[in-house]
C-alpha positions as CSV (number, residue, x, y, z in Angstrom):
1,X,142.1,-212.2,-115.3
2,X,141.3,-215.2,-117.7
3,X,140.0,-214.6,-121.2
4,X,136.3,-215.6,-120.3
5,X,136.7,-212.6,-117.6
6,X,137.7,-210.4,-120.1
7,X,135.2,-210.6,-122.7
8,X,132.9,-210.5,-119.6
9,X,134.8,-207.1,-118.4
10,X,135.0,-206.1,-121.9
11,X,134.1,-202.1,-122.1
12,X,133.7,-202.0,-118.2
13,X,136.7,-200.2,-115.7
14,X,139.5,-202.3,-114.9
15,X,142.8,-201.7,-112.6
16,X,146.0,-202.5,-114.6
17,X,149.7,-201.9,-113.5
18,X,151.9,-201.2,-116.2
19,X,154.8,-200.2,-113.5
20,X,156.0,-200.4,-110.1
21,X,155.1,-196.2,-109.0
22,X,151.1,-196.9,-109.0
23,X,148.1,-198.9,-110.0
24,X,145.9,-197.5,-112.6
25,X,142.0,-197.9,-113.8
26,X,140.4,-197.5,-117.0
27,X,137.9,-198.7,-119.8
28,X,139.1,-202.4,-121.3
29,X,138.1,-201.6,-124.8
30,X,140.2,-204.2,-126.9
31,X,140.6,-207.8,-126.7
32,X,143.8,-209.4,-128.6
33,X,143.4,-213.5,-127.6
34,X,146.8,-214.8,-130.1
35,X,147.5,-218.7,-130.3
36,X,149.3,-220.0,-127.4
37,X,150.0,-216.5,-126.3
38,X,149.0,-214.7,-123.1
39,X,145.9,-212.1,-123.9
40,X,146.6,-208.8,-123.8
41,X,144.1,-205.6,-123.7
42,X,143.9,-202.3,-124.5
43,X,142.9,-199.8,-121.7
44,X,141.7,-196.5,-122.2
45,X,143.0,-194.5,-118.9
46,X,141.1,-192.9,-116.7
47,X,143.1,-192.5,-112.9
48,X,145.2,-193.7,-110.2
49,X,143.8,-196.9,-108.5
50,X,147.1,-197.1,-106.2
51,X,150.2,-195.5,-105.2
52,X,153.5,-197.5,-104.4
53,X,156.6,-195.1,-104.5
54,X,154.8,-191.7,-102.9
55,X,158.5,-190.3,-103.8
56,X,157.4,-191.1,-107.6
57,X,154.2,-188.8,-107.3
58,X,155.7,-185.6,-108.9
59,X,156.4,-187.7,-111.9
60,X,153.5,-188.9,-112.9
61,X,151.8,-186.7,-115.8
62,X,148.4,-187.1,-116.4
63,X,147.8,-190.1,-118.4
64,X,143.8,-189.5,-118.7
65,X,142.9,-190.8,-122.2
66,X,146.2,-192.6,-123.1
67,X,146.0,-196.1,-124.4
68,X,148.1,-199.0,-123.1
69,X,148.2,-202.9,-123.8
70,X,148.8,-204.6,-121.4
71,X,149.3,-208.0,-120.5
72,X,146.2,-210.2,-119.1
73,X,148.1,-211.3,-116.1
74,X,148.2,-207.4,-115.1
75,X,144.6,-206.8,-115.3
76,X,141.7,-207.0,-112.5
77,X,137.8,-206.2,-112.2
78,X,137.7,-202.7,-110.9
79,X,134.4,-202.2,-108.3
80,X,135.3,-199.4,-106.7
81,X,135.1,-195.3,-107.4
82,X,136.1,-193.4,-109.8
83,X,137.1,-189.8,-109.8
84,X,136.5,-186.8,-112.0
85,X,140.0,-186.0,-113.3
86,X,143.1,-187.8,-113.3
87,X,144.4,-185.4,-110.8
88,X,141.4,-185.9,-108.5
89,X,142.5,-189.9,-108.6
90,X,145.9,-188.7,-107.8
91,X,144.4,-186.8,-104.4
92,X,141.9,-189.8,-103.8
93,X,144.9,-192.6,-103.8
94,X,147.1,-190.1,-102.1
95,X,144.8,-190.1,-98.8
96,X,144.3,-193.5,-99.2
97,X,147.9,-194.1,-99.0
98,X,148.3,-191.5,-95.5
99,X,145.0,-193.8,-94.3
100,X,147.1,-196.7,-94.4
101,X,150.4,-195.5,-93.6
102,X,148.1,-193.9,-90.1
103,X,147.0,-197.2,-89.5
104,X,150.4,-198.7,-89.8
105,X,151.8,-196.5,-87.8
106,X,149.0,-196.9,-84.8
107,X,149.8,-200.7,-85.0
108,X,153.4,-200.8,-84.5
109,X,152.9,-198.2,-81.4
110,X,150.5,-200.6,-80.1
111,X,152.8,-203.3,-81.0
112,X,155.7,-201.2,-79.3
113,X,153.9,-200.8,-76.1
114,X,152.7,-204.6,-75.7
115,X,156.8,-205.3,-76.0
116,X,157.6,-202.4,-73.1
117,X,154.7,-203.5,-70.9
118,X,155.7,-206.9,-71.5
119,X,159.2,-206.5,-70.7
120,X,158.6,-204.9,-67.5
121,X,156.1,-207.4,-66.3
122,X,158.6,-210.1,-67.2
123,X,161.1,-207.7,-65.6
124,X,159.2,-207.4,-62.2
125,X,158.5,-211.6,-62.0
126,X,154.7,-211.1,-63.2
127,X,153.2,-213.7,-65.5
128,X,150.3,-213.5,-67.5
129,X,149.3,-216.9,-66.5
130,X,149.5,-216.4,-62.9
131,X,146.2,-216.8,-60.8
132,X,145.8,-213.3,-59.7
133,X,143.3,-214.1,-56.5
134,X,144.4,-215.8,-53.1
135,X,141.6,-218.5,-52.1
136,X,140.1,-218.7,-48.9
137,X,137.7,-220.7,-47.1
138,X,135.5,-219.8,-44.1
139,X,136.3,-221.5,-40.8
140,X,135.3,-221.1,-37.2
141,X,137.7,-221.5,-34.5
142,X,138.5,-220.4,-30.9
143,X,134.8,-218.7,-31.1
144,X,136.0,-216.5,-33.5
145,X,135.5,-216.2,-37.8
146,X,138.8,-217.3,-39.3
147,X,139.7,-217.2,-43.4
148,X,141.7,-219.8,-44.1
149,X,144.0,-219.8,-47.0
150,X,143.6,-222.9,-48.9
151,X,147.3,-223.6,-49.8
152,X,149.1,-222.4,-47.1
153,X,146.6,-222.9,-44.7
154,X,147.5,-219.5,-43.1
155,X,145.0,-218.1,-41.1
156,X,143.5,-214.4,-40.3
157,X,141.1,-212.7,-38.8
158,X,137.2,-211.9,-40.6
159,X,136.2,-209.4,-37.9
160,X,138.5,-206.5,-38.9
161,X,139.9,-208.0,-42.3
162,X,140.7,-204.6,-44.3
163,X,140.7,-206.8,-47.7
164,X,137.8,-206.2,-50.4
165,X,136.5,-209.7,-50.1
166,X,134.4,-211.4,-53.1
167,X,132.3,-215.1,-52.5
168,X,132.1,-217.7,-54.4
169,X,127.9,-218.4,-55.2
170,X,128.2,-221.9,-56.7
171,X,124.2,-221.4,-57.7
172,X,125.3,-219.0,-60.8
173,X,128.7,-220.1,-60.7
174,X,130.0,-216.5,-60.3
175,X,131.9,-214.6,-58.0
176,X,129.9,-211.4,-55.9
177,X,131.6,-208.4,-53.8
178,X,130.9,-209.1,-50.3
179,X,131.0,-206.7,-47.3
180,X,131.3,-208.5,-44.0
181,X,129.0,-206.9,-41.3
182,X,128.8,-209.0,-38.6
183,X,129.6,-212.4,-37.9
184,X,127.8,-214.7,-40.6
185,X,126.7,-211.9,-42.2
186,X,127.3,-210.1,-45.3
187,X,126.2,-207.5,-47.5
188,X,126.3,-207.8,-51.8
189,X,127.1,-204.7,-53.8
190,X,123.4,-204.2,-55.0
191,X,122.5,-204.2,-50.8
192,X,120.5,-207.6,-50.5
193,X,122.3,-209.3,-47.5
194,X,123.4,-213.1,-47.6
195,X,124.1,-215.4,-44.4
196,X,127.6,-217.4,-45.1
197,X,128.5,-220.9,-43.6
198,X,131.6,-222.5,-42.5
199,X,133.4,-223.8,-46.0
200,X,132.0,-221.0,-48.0
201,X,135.0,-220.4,-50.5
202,X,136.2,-216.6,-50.6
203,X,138.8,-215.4,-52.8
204,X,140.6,-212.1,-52.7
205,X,143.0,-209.8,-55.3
206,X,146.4,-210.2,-54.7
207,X,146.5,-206.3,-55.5
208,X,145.2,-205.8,-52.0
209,X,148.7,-207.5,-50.6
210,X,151.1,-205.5,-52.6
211,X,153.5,-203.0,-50.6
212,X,151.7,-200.3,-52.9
213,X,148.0,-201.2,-52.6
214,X,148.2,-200.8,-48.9
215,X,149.8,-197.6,-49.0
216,X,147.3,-196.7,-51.4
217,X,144.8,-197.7,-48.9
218,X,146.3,-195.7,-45.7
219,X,146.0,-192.6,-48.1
220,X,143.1,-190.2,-47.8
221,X,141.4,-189.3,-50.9
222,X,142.9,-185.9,-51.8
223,X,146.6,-187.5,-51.0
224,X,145.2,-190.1,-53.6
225,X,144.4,-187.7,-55.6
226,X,147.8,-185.7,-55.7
227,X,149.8,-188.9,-56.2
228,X,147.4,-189.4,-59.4
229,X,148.1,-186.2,-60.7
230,X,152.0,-186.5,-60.2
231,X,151.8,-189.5,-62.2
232,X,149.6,-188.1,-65.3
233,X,152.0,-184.8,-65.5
234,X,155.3,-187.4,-65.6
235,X,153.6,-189.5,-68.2
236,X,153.0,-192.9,-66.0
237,X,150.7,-195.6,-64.8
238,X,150.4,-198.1,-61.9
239,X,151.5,-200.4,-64.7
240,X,154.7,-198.7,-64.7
241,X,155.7,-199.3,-60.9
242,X,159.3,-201.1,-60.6
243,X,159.8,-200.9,-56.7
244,X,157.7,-199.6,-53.3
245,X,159.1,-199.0,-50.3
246,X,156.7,-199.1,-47.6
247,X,157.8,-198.2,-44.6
248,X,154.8,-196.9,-43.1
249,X,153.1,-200.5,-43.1
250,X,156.1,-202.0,-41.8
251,X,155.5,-199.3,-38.4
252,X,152.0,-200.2,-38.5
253,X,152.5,-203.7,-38.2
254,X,155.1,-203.5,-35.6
255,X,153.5,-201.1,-34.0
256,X,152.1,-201.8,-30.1
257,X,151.0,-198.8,-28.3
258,X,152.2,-196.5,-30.9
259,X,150.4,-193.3,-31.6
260,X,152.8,-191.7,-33.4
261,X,154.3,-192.0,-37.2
262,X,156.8,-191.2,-39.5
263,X,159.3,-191.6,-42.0
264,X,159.8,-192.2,-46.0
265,X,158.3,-194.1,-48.6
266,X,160.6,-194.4,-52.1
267,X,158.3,-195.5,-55.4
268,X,160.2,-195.9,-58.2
269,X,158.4,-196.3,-62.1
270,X,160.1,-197.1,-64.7
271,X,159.1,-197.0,-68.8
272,X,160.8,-197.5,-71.7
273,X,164.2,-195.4,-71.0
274,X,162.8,-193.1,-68.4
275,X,162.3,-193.3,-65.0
276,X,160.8,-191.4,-61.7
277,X,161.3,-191.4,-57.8
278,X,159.0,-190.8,-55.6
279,X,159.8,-189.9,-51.8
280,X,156.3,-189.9,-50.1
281,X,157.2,-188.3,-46.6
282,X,154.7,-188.8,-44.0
283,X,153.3,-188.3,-40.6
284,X,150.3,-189.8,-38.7
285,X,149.4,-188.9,-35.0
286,X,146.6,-190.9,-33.7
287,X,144.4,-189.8,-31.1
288,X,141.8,-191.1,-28.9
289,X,139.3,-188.6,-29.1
290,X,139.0,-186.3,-32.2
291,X,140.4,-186.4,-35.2
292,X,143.6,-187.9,-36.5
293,X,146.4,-185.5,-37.6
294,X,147.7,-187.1,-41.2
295,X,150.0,-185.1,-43.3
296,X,151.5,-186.9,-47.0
297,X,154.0,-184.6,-49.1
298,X,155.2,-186.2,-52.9
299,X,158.5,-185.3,-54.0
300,X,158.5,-186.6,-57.5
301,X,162.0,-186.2,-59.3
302,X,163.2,-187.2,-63.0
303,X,165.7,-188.7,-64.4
304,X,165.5,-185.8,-66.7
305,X,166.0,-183.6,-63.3
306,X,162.2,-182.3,-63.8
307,X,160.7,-182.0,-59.9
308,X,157.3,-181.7,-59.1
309,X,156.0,-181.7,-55.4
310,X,153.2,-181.7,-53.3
311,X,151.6,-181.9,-50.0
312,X,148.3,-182.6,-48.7
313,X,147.1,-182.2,-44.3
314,X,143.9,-182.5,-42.8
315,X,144.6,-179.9,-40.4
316,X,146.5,-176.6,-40.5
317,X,147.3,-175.9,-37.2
318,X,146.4,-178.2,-34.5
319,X,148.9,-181.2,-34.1
């Protein structure tokens, strides 16, 4: 503060610091201005603005209605509150302080995580600036509704695709969720139906390709389910997934005349120094007529030796 401010600030509250263990504030009452000397003041205390040194806390006596001069350079404007006692400033700066050290404390645990979630995206080849969508556009060929990739020009099937599709509507330049009925024709997520032509550009996530995804998708909703919950008791996220082994879509893809399935999936997760493995056992009988028989049991195991498992069927008895 100058020495216009402080005849402006003159028997108003100021902060001072007259050490390194707190801030204080009180009433600027005097005004010393010396030749070609730094102004000084005279404060009349009245609290704790600020603590510094928390460890200095017990020390501090209460200096309500002590005098000190100070040096101009160590005196401010004061707009904030003021308490009734010294000791009530104390308590006041004293939360302030746990305030800020809580909010210090949140921002290096977010800071941690971003630096482990980071680390095992670089870790598992994912970038942050990689286009997470395959592009596709619509083609006809051989009588028959084709999605051609547009940079590998790889081809596969409309009629059948099991892939959450979304289309490009260059009108509003946006992207809608799109459920293919039948051959042009599609459905939108609010249930108005569109007719597609050959070049319409489709895109979909490349989620929907991972190993995981698709054993995600051959799942039944309370197997789902009970792989969910294994991951909330351990502590982990999708985020956290390091490996999948799925041997299941391997069978299915190989599969001719097939009506019978089973064997081992391994899921490993990983996060910060922990980790879990999953073994997803499973077995699928198809049948022509009735009902399928699908059985999924998780055998979650830590590297802390905690094991958790569980087991879903859609039948009891029959096989």
């Amino acid at each position: 503060m100058n020495r216009k401010e402080a005849l402006q600030w003159q028997g108003k509250t100021v902060i001072f610091q007259n050490d390194s263990t707190c801030s204080y504030y009180g009433v600027l009452e005097e005004i010393h201005t010396p030749q070609n000397k730094i102004w000084t003041g005279t404060i009349l205390v009245q609290g704790v603005h600020e603590i510094f040194d928390v460890d200095a806390i017990f020390s501090l006596k209460d200096r309500g209605g002590e005098r000190f001069t100070i040096s101009g350079n160590n005196i401010h404007p004061f707009d904030g509150k003021t308490s009734r006692s010294f000791r009530g400033s104390v308590l006041r700066a004293l939360t302030n302080l746990e305030n800020v050290t809580s909010a210090n404390i949140q921002h290096l645990k977010e800071q941690k995580k971003h630096l482990q979630d980071s680390r095992l995206r670089f870790k598992n080849g994912h970038r942050q600036s990689e286009d997470p969508y395959l592009y596709f556009t619509l083609g006809y060929e051989e009588e028959e509704i084709v999605l051609i990739e547009n940079s590998q020009k790889e081809r596969m099937m409309l009629d059948g695709c099991p892939f959450d599709l979304e289309w490009y509507y260059a009108k509003h330049d946006e992207w809608l969720m799109v459920l293919h009925e039948r051959e042009w024709k599609f459905k939108l997520k609010n249930g108005k139906k569109v007719r597609l032509e050959q070049g319409a550009a489709v895109r979909i996530h490349k989620e929907q390709f991972e190993p995981f995804q698709i054993l995600l998708n051959e799942l039944e909703t309370p197997a789902k389910e009970s792989l969910a919950s294994i991951l909330r008791d351990f502590g982990y996220k999708r985020k956290h997934l390091v490996k999948c082994h799925n041997t299941l879509l391997r069978q299915l893809l190989h599969a001719q005349e097939e009506q019978k399935f089973t064997g081992v999936n391994f899921l490993i997760f990983e996060k910060e120094a922990s980790s879990i493995i999953i073994q997803h056992r499973y077995e699928r009988i198809l049948h022509h007529i009735g009902e399928d028989y699908v059985y999924d049991r998780f055998e979650c195991t830590s590297d802390q030796n905690e094991r958790q498992v569980l087991t879903y069927t859609n039948m009891q008895t029959l096989k």
